[in-house]
Backbone bond lengths (Angstrom), bond angles and torsions (degrees), N, CA, C in turn:
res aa  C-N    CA-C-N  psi(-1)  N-CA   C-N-CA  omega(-1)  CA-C   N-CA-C  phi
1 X - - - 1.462 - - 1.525 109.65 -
2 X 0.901 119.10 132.79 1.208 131.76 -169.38 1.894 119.41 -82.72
3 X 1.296 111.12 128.53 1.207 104.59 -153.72 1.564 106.23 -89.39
4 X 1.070 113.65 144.35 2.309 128.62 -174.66 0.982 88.91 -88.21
5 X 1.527 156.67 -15.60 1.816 128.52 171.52 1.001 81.72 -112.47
6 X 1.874 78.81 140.10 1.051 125.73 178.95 2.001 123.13 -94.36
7 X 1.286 118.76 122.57 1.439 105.07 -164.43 1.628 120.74 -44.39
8 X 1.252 137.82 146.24 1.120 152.81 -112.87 2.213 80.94 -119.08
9 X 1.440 130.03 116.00 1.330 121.43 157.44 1.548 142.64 -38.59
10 X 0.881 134.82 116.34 1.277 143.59 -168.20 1.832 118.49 -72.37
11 X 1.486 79.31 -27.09 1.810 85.73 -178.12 1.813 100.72 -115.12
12 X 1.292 107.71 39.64 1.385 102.15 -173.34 1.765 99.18 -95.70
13 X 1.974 104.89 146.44 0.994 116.53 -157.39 2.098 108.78 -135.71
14 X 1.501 91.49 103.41 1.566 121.24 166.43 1.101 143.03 -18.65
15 X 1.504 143.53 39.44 1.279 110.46 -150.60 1.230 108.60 -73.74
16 X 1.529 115.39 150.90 1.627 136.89 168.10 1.163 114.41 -101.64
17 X 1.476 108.00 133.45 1.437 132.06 -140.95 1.483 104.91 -113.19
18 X 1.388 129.30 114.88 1.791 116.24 172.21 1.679 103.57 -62.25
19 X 1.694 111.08 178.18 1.209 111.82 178.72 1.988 103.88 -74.64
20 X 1.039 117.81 -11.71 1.327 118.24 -179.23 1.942 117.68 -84.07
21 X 1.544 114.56 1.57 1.028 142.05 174.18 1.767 105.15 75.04
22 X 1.086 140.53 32.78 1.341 152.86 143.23 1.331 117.02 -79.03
23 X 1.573 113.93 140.25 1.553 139.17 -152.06 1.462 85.61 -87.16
24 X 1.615 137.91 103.02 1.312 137.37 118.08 1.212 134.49 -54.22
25 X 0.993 124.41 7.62 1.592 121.67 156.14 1.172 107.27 155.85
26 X 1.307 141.40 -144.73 1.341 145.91 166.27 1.950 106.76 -145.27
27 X 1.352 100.09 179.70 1.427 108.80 -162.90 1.792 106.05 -155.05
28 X 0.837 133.70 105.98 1.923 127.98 -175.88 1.634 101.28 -82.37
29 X 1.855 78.14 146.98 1.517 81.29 -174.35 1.210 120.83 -90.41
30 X 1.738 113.95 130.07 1.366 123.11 179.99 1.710 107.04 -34.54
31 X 1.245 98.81 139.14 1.441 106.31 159.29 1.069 158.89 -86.26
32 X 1.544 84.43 21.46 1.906 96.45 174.86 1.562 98.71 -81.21
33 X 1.485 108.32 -21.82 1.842 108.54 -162.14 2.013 95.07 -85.75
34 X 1.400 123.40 -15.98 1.373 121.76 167.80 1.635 115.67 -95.71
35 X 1.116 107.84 69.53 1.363 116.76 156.36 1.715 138.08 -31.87
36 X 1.089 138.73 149.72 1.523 130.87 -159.38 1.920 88.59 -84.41
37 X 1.461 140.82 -31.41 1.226 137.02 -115.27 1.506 100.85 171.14
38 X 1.332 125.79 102.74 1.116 122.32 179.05 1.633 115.10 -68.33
39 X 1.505 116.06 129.12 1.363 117.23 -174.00 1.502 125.66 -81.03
40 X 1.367 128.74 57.99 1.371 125.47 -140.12 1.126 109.98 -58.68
41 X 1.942 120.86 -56.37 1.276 135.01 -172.81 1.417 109.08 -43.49
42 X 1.873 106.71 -37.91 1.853 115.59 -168.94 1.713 86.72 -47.37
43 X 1.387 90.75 -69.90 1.912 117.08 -155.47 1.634 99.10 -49.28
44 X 1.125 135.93 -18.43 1.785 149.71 179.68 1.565 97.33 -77.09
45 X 0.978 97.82 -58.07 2.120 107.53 172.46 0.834 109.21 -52.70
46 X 1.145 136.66 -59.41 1.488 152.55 -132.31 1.537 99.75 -84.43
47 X 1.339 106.09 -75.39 1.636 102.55 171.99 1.071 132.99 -63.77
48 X 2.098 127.07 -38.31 1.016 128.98 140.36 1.701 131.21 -18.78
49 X 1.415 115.71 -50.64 1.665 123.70 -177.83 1.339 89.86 -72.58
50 X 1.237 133.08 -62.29 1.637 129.53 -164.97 1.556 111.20 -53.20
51 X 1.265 130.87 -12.97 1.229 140.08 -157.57 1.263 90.63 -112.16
52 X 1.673 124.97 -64.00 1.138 111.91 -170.17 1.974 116.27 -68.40
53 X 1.444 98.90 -28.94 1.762 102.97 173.27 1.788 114.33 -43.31
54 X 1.608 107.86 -45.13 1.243 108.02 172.84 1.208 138.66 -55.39
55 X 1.403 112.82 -8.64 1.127 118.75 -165.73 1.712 115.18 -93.04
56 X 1.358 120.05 160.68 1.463 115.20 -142.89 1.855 90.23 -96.74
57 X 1.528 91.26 -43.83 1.372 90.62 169.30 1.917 101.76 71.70
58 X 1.441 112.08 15.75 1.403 109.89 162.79 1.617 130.87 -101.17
59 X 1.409 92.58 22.68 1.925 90.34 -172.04 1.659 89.15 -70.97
60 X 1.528 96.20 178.35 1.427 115.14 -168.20 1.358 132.61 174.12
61 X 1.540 120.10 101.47 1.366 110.74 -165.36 1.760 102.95 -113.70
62 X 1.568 116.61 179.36 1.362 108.10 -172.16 1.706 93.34 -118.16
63 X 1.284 92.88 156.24 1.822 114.38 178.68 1.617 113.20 -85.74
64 X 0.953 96.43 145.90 1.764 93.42 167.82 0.992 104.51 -28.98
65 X 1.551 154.22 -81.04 1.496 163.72 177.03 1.222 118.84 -12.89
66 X 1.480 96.69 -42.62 1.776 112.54 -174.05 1.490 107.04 -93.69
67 X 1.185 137.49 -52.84 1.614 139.89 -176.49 1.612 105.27 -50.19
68 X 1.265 114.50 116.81 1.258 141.23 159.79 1.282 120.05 -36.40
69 X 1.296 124.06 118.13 1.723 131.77 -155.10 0.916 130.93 67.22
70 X 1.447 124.43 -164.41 1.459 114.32 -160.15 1.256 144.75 65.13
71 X 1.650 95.26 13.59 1.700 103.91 176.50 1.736 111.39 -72.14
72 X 1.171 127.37 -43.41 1.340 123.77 164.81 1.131 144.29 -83.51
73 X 1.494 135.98 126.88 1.383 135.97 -134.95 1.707 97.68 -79.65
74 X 0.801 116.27 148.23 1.742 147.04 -176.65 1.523 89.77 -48.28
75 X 1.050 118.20 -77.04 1.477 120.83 -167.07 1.605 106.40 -164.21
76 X 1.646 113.35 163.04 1.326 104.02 -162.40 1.277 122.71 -69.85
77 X 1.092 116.92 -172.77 1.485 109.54 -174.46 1.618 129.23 -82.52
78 X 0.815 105.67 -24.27 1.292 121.67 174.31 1.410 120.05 -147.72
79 X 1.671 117.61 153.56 1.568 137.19 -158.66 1.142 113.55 69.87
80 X 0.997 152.58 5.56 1.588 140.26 126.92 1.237 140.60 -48.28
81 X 1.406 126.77 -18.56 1.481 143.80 174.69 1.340 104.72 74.84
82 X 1.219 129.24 17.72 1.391 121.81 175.22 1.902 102.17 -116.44
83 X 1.036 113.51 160.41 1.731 150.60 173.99 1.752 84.59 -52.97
84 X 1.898 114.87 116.60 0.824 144.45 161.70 1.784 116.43 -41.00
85 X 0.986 132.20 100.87 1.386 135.43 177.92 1.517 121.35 -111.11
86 X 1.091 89.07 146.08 2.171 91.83 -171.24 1.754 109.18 -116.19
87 X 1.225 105.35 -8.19 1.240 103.52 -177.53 1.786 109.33 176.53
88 X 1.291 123.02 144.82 1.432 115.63 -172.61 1.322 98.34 -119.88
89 X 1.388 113.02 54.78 1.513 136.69 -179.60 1.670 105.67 -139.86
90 X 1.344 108.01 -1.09 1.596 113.01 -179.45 1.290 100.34 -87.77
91 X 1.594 110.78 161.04 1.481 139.46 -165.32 1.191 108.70 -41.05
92 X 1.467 115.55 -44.59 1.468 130.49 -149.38 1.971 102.01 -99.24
93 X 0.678 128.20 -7.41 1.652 149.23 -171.87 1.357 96.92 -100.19
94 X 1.350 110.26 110.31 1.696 110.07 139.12 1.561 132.12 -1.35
95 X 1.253 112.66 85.54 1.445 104.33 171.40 1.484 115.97 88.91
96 X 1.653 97.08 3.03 1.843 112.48 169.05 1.672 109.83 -64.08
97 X 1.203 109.32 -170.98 1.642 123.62 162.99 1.720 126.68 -45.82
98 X 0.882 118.24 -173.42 1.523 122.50 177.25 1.194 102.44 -118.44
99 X 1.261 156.69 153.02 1.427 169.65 101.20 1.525 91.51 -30.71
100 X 1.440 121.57 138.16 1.149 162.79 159.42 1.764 92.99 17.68
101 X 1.236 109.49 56.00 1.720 118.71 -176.37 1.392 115.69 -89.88
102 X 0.970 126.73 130.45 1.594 133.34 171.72 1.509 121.94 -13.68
103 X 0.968 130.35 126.93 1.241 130.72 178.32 1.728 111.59 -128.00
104 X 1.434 129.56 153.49 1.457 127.50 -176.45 1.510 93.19 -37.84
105 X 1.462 104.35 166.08 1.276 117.57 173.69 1.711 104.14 -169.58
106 X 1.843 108.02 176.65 1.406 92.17 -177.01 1.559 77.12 -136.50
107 X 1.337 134.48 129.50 1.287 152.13 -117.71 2.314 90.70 -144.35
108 X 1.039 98.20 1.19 1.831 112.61 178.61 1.157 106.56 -42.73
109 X 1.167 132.74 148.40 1.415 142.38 127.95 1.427 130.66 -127.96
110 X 1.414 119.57 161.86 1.337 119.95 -144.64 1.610 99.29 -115.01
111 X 1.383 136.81 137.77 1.714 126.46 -146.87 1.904 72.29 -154.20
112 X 1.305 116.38 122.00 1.942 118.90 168.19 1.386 89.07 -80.24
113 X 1.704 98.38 153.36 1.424 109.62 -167.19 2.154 98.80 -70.93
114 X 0.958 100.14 -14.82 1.815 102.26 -171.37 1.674 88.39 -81.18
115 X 0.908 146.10 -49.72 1.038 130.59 -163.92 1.901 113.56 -93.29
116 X 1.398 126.53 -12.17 1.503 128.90 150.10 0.935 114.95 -73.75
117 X 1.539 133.36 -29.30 1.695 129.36 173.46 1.543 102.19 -62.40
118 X 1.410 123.34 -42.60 1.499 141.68 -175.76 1.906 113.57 -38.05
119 X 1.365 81.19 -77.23 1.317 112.54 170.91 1.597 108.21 -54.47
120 X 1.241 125.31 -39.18 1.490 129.64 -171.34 1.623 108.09 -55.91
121 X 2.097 87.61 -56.10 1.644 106.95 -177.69 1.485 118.72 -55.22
122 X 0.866 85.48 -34.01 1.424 100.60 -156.87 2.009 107.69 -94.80
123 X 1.331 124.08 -20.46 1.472 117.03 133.45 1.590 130.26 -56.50
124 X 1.529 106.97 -47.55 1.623 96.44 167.85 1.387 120.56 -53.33
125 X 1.012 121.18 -38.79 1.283 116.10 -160.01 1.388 118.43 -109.82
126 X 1.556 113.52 11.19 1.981 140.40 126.20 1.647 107.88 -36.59
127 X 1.176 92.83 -48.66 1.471 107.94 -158.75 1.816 113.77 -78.13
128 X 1.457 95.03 -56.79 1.503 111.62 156.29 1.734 119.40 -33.58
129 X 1.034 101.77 -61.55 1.870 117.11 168.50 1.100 122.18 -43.47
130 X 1.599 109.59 -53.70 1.216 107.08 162.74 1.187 154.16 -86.37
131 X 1.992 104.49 16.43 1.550 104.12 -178.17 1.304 116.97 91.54
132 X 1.793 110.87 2.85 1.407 90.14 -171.31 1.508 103.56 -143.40
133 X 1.824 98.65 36.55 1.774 113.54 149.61 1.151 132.39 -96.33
134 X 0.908 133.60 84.21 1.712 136.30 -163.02 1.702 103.49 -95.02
135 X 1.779 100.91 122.12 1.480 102.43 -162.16 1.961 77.90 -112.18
136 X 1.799 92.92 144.52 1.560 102.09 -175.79 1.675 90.51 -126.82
137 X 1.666 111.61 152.02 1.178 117.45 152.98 1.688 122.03 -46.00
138 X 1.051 99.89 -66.28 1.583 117.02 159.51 1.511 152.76 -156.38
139 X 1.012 141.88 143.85 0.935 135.61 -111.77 2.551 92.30 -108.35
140 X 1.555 90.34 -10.22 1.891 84.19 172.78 1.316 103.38 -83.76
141 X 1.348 82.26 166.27 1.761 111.88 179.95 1.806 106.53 -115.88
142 X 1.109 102.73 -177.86 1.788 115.91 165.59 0.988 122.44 -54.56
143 X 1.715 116.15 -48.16 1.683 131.41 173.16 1.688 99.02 -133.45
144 X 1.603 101.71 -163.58 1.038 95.72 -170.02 1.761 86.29 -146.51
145 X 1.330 99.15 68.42 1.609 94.91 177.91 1.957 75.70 -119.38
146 X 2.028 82.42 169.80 1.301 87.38 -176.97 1.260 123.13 -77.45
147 X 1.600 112.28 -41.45 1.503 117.80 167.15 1.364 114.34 -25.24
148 X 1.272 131.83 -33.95 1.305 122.72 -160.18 1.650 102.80 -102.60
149 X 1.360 117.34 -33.79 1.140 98.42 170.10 1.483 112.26 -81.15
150 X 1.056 146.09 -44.47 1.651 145.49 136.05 1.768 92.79 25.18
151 X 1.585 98.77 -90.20 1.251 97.34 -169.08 1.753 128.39 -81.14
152 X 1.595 101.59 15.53 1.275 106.84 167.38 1.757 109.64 -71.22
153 X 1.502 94.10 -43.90 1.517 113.57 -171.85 1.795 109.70 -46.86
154 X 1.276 83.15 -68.73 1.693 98.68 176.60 1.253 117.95 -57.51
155 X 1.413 139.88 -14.56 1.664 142.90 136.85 1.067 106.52 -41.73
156 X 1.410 142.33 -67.77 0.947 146.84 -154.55 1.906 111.52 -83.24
157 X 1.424 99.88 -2.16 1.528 90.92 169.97 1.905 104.66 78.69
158 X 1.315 112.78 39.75 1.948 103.24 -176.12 1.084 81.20 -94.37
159 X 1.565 107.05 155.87 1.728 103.21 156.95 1.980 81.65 -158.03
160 X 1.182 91.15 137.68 1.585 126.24 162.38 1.920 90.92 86.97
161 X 1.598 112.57 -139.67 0.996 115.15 -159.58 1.453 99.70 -89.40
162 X 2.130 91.18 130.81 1.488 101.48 177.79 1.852 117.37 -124.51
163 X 1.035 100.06 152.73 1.514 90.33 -179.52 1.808 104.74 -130.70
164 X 1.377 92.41 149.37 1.860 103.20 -171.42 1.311 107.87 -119.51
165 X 1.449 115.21 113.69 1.264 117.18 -156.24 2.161 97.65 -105.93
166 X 1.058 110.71 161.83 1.273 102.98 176.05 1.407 111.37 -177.80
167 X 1.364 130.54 131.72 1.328 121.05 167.82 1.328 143.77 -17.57
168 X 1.935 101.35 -60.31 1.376 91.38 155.68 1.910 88.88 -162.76
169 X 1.261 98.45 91.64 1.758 116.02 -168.74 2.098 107.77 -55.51
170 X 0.934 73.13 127.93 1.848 85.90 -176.29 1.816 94.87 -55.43
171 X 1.846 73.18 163.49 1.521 71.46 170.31 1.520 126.60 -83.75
172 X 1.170 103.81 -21.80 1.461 113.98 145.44 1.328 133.22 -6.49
173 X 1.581 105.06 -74.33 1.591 115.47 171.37 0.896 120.40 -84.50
174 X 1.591 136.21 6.19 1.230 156.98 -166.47 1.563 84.81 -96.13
175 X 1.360 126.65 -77.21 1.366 147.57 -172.17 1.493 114.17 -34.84
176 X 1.031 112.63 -42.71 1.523 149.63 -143.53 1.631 103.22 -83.21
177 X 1.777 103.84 -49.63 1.398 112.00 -172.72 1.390 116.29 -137.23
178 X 1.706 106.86 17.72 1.553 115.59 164.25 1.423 106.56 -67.81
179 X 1.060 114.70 -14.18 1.939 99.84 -165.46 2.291 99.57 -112.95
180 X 1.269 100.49 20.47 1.685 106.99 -172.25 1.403 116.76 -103.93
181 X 1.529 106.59 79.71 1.881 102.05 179.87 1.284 108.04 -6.75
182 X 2.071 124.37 123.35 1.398 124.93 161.30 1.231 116.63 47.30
183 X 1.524 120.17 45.05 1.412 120.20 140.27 1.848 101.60 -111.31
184 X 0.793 107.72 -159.24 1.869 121.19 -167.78 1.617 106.91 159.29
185 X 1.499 95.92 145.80 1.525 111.02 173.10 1.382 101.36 -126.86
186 X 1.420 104.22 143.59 1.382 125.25 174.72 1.608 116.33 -126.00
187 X 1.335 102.50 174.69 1.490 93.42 176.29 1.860 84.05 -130.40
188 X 1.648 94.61 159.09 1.685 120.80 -152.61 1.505 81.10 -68.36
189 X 1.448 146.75 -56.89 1.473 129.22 -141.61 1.659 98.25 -99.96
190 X 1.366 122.57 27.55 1.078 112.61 172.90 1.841 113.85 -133.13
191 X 1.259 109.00 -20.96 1.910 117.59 169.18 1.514 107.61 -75.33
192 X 1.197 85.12 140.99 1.802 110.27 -177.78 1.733 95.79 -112.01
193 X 1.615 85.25 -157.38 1.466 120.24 -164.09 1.592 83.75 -80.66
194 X 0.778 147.92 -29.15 1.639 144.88 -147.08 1.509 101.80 -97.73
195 X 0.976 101.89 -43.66 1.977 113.83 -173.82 1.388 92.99 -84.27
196 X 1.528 148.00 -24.87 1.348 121.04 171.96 1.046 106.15 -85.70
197 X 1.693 135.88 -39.35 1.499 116.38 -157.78 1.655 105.43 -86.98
198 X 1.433 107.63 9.45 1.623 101.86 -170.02 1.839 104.11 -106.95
199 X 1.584 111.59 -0.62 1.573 110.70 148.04 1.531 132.20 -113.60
200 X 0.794 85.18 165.87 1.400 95.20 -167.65 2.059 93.74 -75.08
201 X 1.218 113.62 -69.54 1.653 107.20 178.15 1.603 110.96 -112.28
202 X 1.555 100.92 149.09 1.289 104.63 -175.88 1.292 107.84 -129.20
203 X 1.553 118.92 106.89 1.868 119.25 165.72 1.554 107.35 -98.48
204 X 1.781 98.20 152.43 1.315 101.92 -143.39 2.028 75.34 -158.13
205 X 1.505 107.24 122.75 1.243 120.11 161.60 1.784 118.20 -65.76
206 X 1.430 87.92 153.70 1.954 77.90 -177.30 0.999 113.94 -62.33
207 X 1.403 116.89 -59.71 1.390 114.80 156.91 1.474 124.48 1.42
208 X 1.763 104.33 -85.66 1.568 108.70 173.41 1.347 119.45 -34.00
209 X 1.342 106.51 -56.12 1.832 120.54 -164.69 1.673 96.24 -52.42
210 X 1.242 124.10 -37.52 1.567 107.17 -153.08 2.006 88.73 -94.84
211 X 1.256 104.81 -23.23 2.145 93.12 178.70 1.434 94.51 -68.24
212 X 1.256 110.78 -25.48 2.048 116.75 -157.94 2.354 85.86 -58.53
213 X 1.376 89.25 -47.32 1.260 101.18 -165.90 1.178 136.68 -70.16
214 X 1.326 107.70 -20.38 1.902 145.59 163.11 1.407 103.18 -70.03
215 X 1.604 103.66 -69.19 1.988 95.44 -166.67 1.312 100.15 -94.12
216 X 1.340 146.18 -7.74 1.263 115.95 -177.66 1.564 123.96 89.30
């Protein structure tokens, strides 16, 4: 089947944004994030493992074996006119065992670091393609109330889910856009494949962009 993305440009060119949302220059995107061949299956792993890693993997039900009582049979086995029973701790009984019910588990999967860097690059620069990487000098404001970043956002044209990427974002900007339906801040050596394809726009200090580009 033939794959709908299209490989990511090599000579594609950035503009960089002041905090006042005016074009200070531009910046091309490194080319680890323009790949020869988009890696879909990687990028299918990639978010898939992160999804399943989260998981607590503590549900837990008990077996006939395990449920408390029911060591003595209901009634005898025969001359009563009723359906033979061995225990009112079986499956089929009120408050019996579970049939083949969930038990703890560890729900892990295993991603080689060459092929999560892959997948990493190669989501940014999905994103890049499409217009919806916005690289900023930096990511403070004047204050750090939300109103103001609110309407920083909306200068800049975000709409739906955004993420603010940054080396290592003050608490400031932390403050600023913890309380803003579907925005989030991250810091660059800690977002994956999962945190880009799950917004809609992603701004990213130069700064960030070039650690994004080092660790992967």
């Amino acid at each position: 089947m033939a794959s709908n993305l299209k490989p990511v440009s090599r000579s594609l060119e950035i503009p960089v944004l002041a905090s006042d949302g005016k074009v200070s220059g531009s910046i091309a995107l490194p080319e680890e994030f323009a790949p020869s061949s988009i890696p879909e299956q990687i990028i299918k792993d990639a978010i898939l493992g992160h999804l399943a890693n989260n998981r607590a993997g503590t549900v837990s039900t008990l077996t006939r074996s395990e449920v408390r009582g029911g060591g003595r049979k209901p009634w005898r086995q025969k001359g009563t006119g009723r359906a033979r029973q061995g225990s009112i701790r079986a499956p089929h009984w009120r408050g019996g065992g579970r049939v083949f019910g969930p038990s703890p588990r560890s729900f892990r999967t295993k991603l080689s670091n060459r092929e999560r860097k892959l997948a990493f690059y190669a989501s940014v620069g999905l994103k890049a393609a499409a217009g919806r990487l916005h690289i900023m000098e930096s990511l403070d404001l004047q204050d750090a109330k939300t109103k103001t970043r609110v309407n920083w956002l909306k200068d800049l044209g975000m709409i739906g889910r955004t993420l603010l990427v940054g080396v290592a974002p003050s608490p400031e900007v932390q403050r600023s856009a913890r309380n803003i339906p579907d925005t989030w801040v991250a810091r660059a050596d800690t977002v994956n494949s999962y945190d880009v394809f799950s917004v809609d726009s992603l701004i990213v200090t130069t700064e960030a962009l070039e650690a994004m580009r080092r660790t992967g």
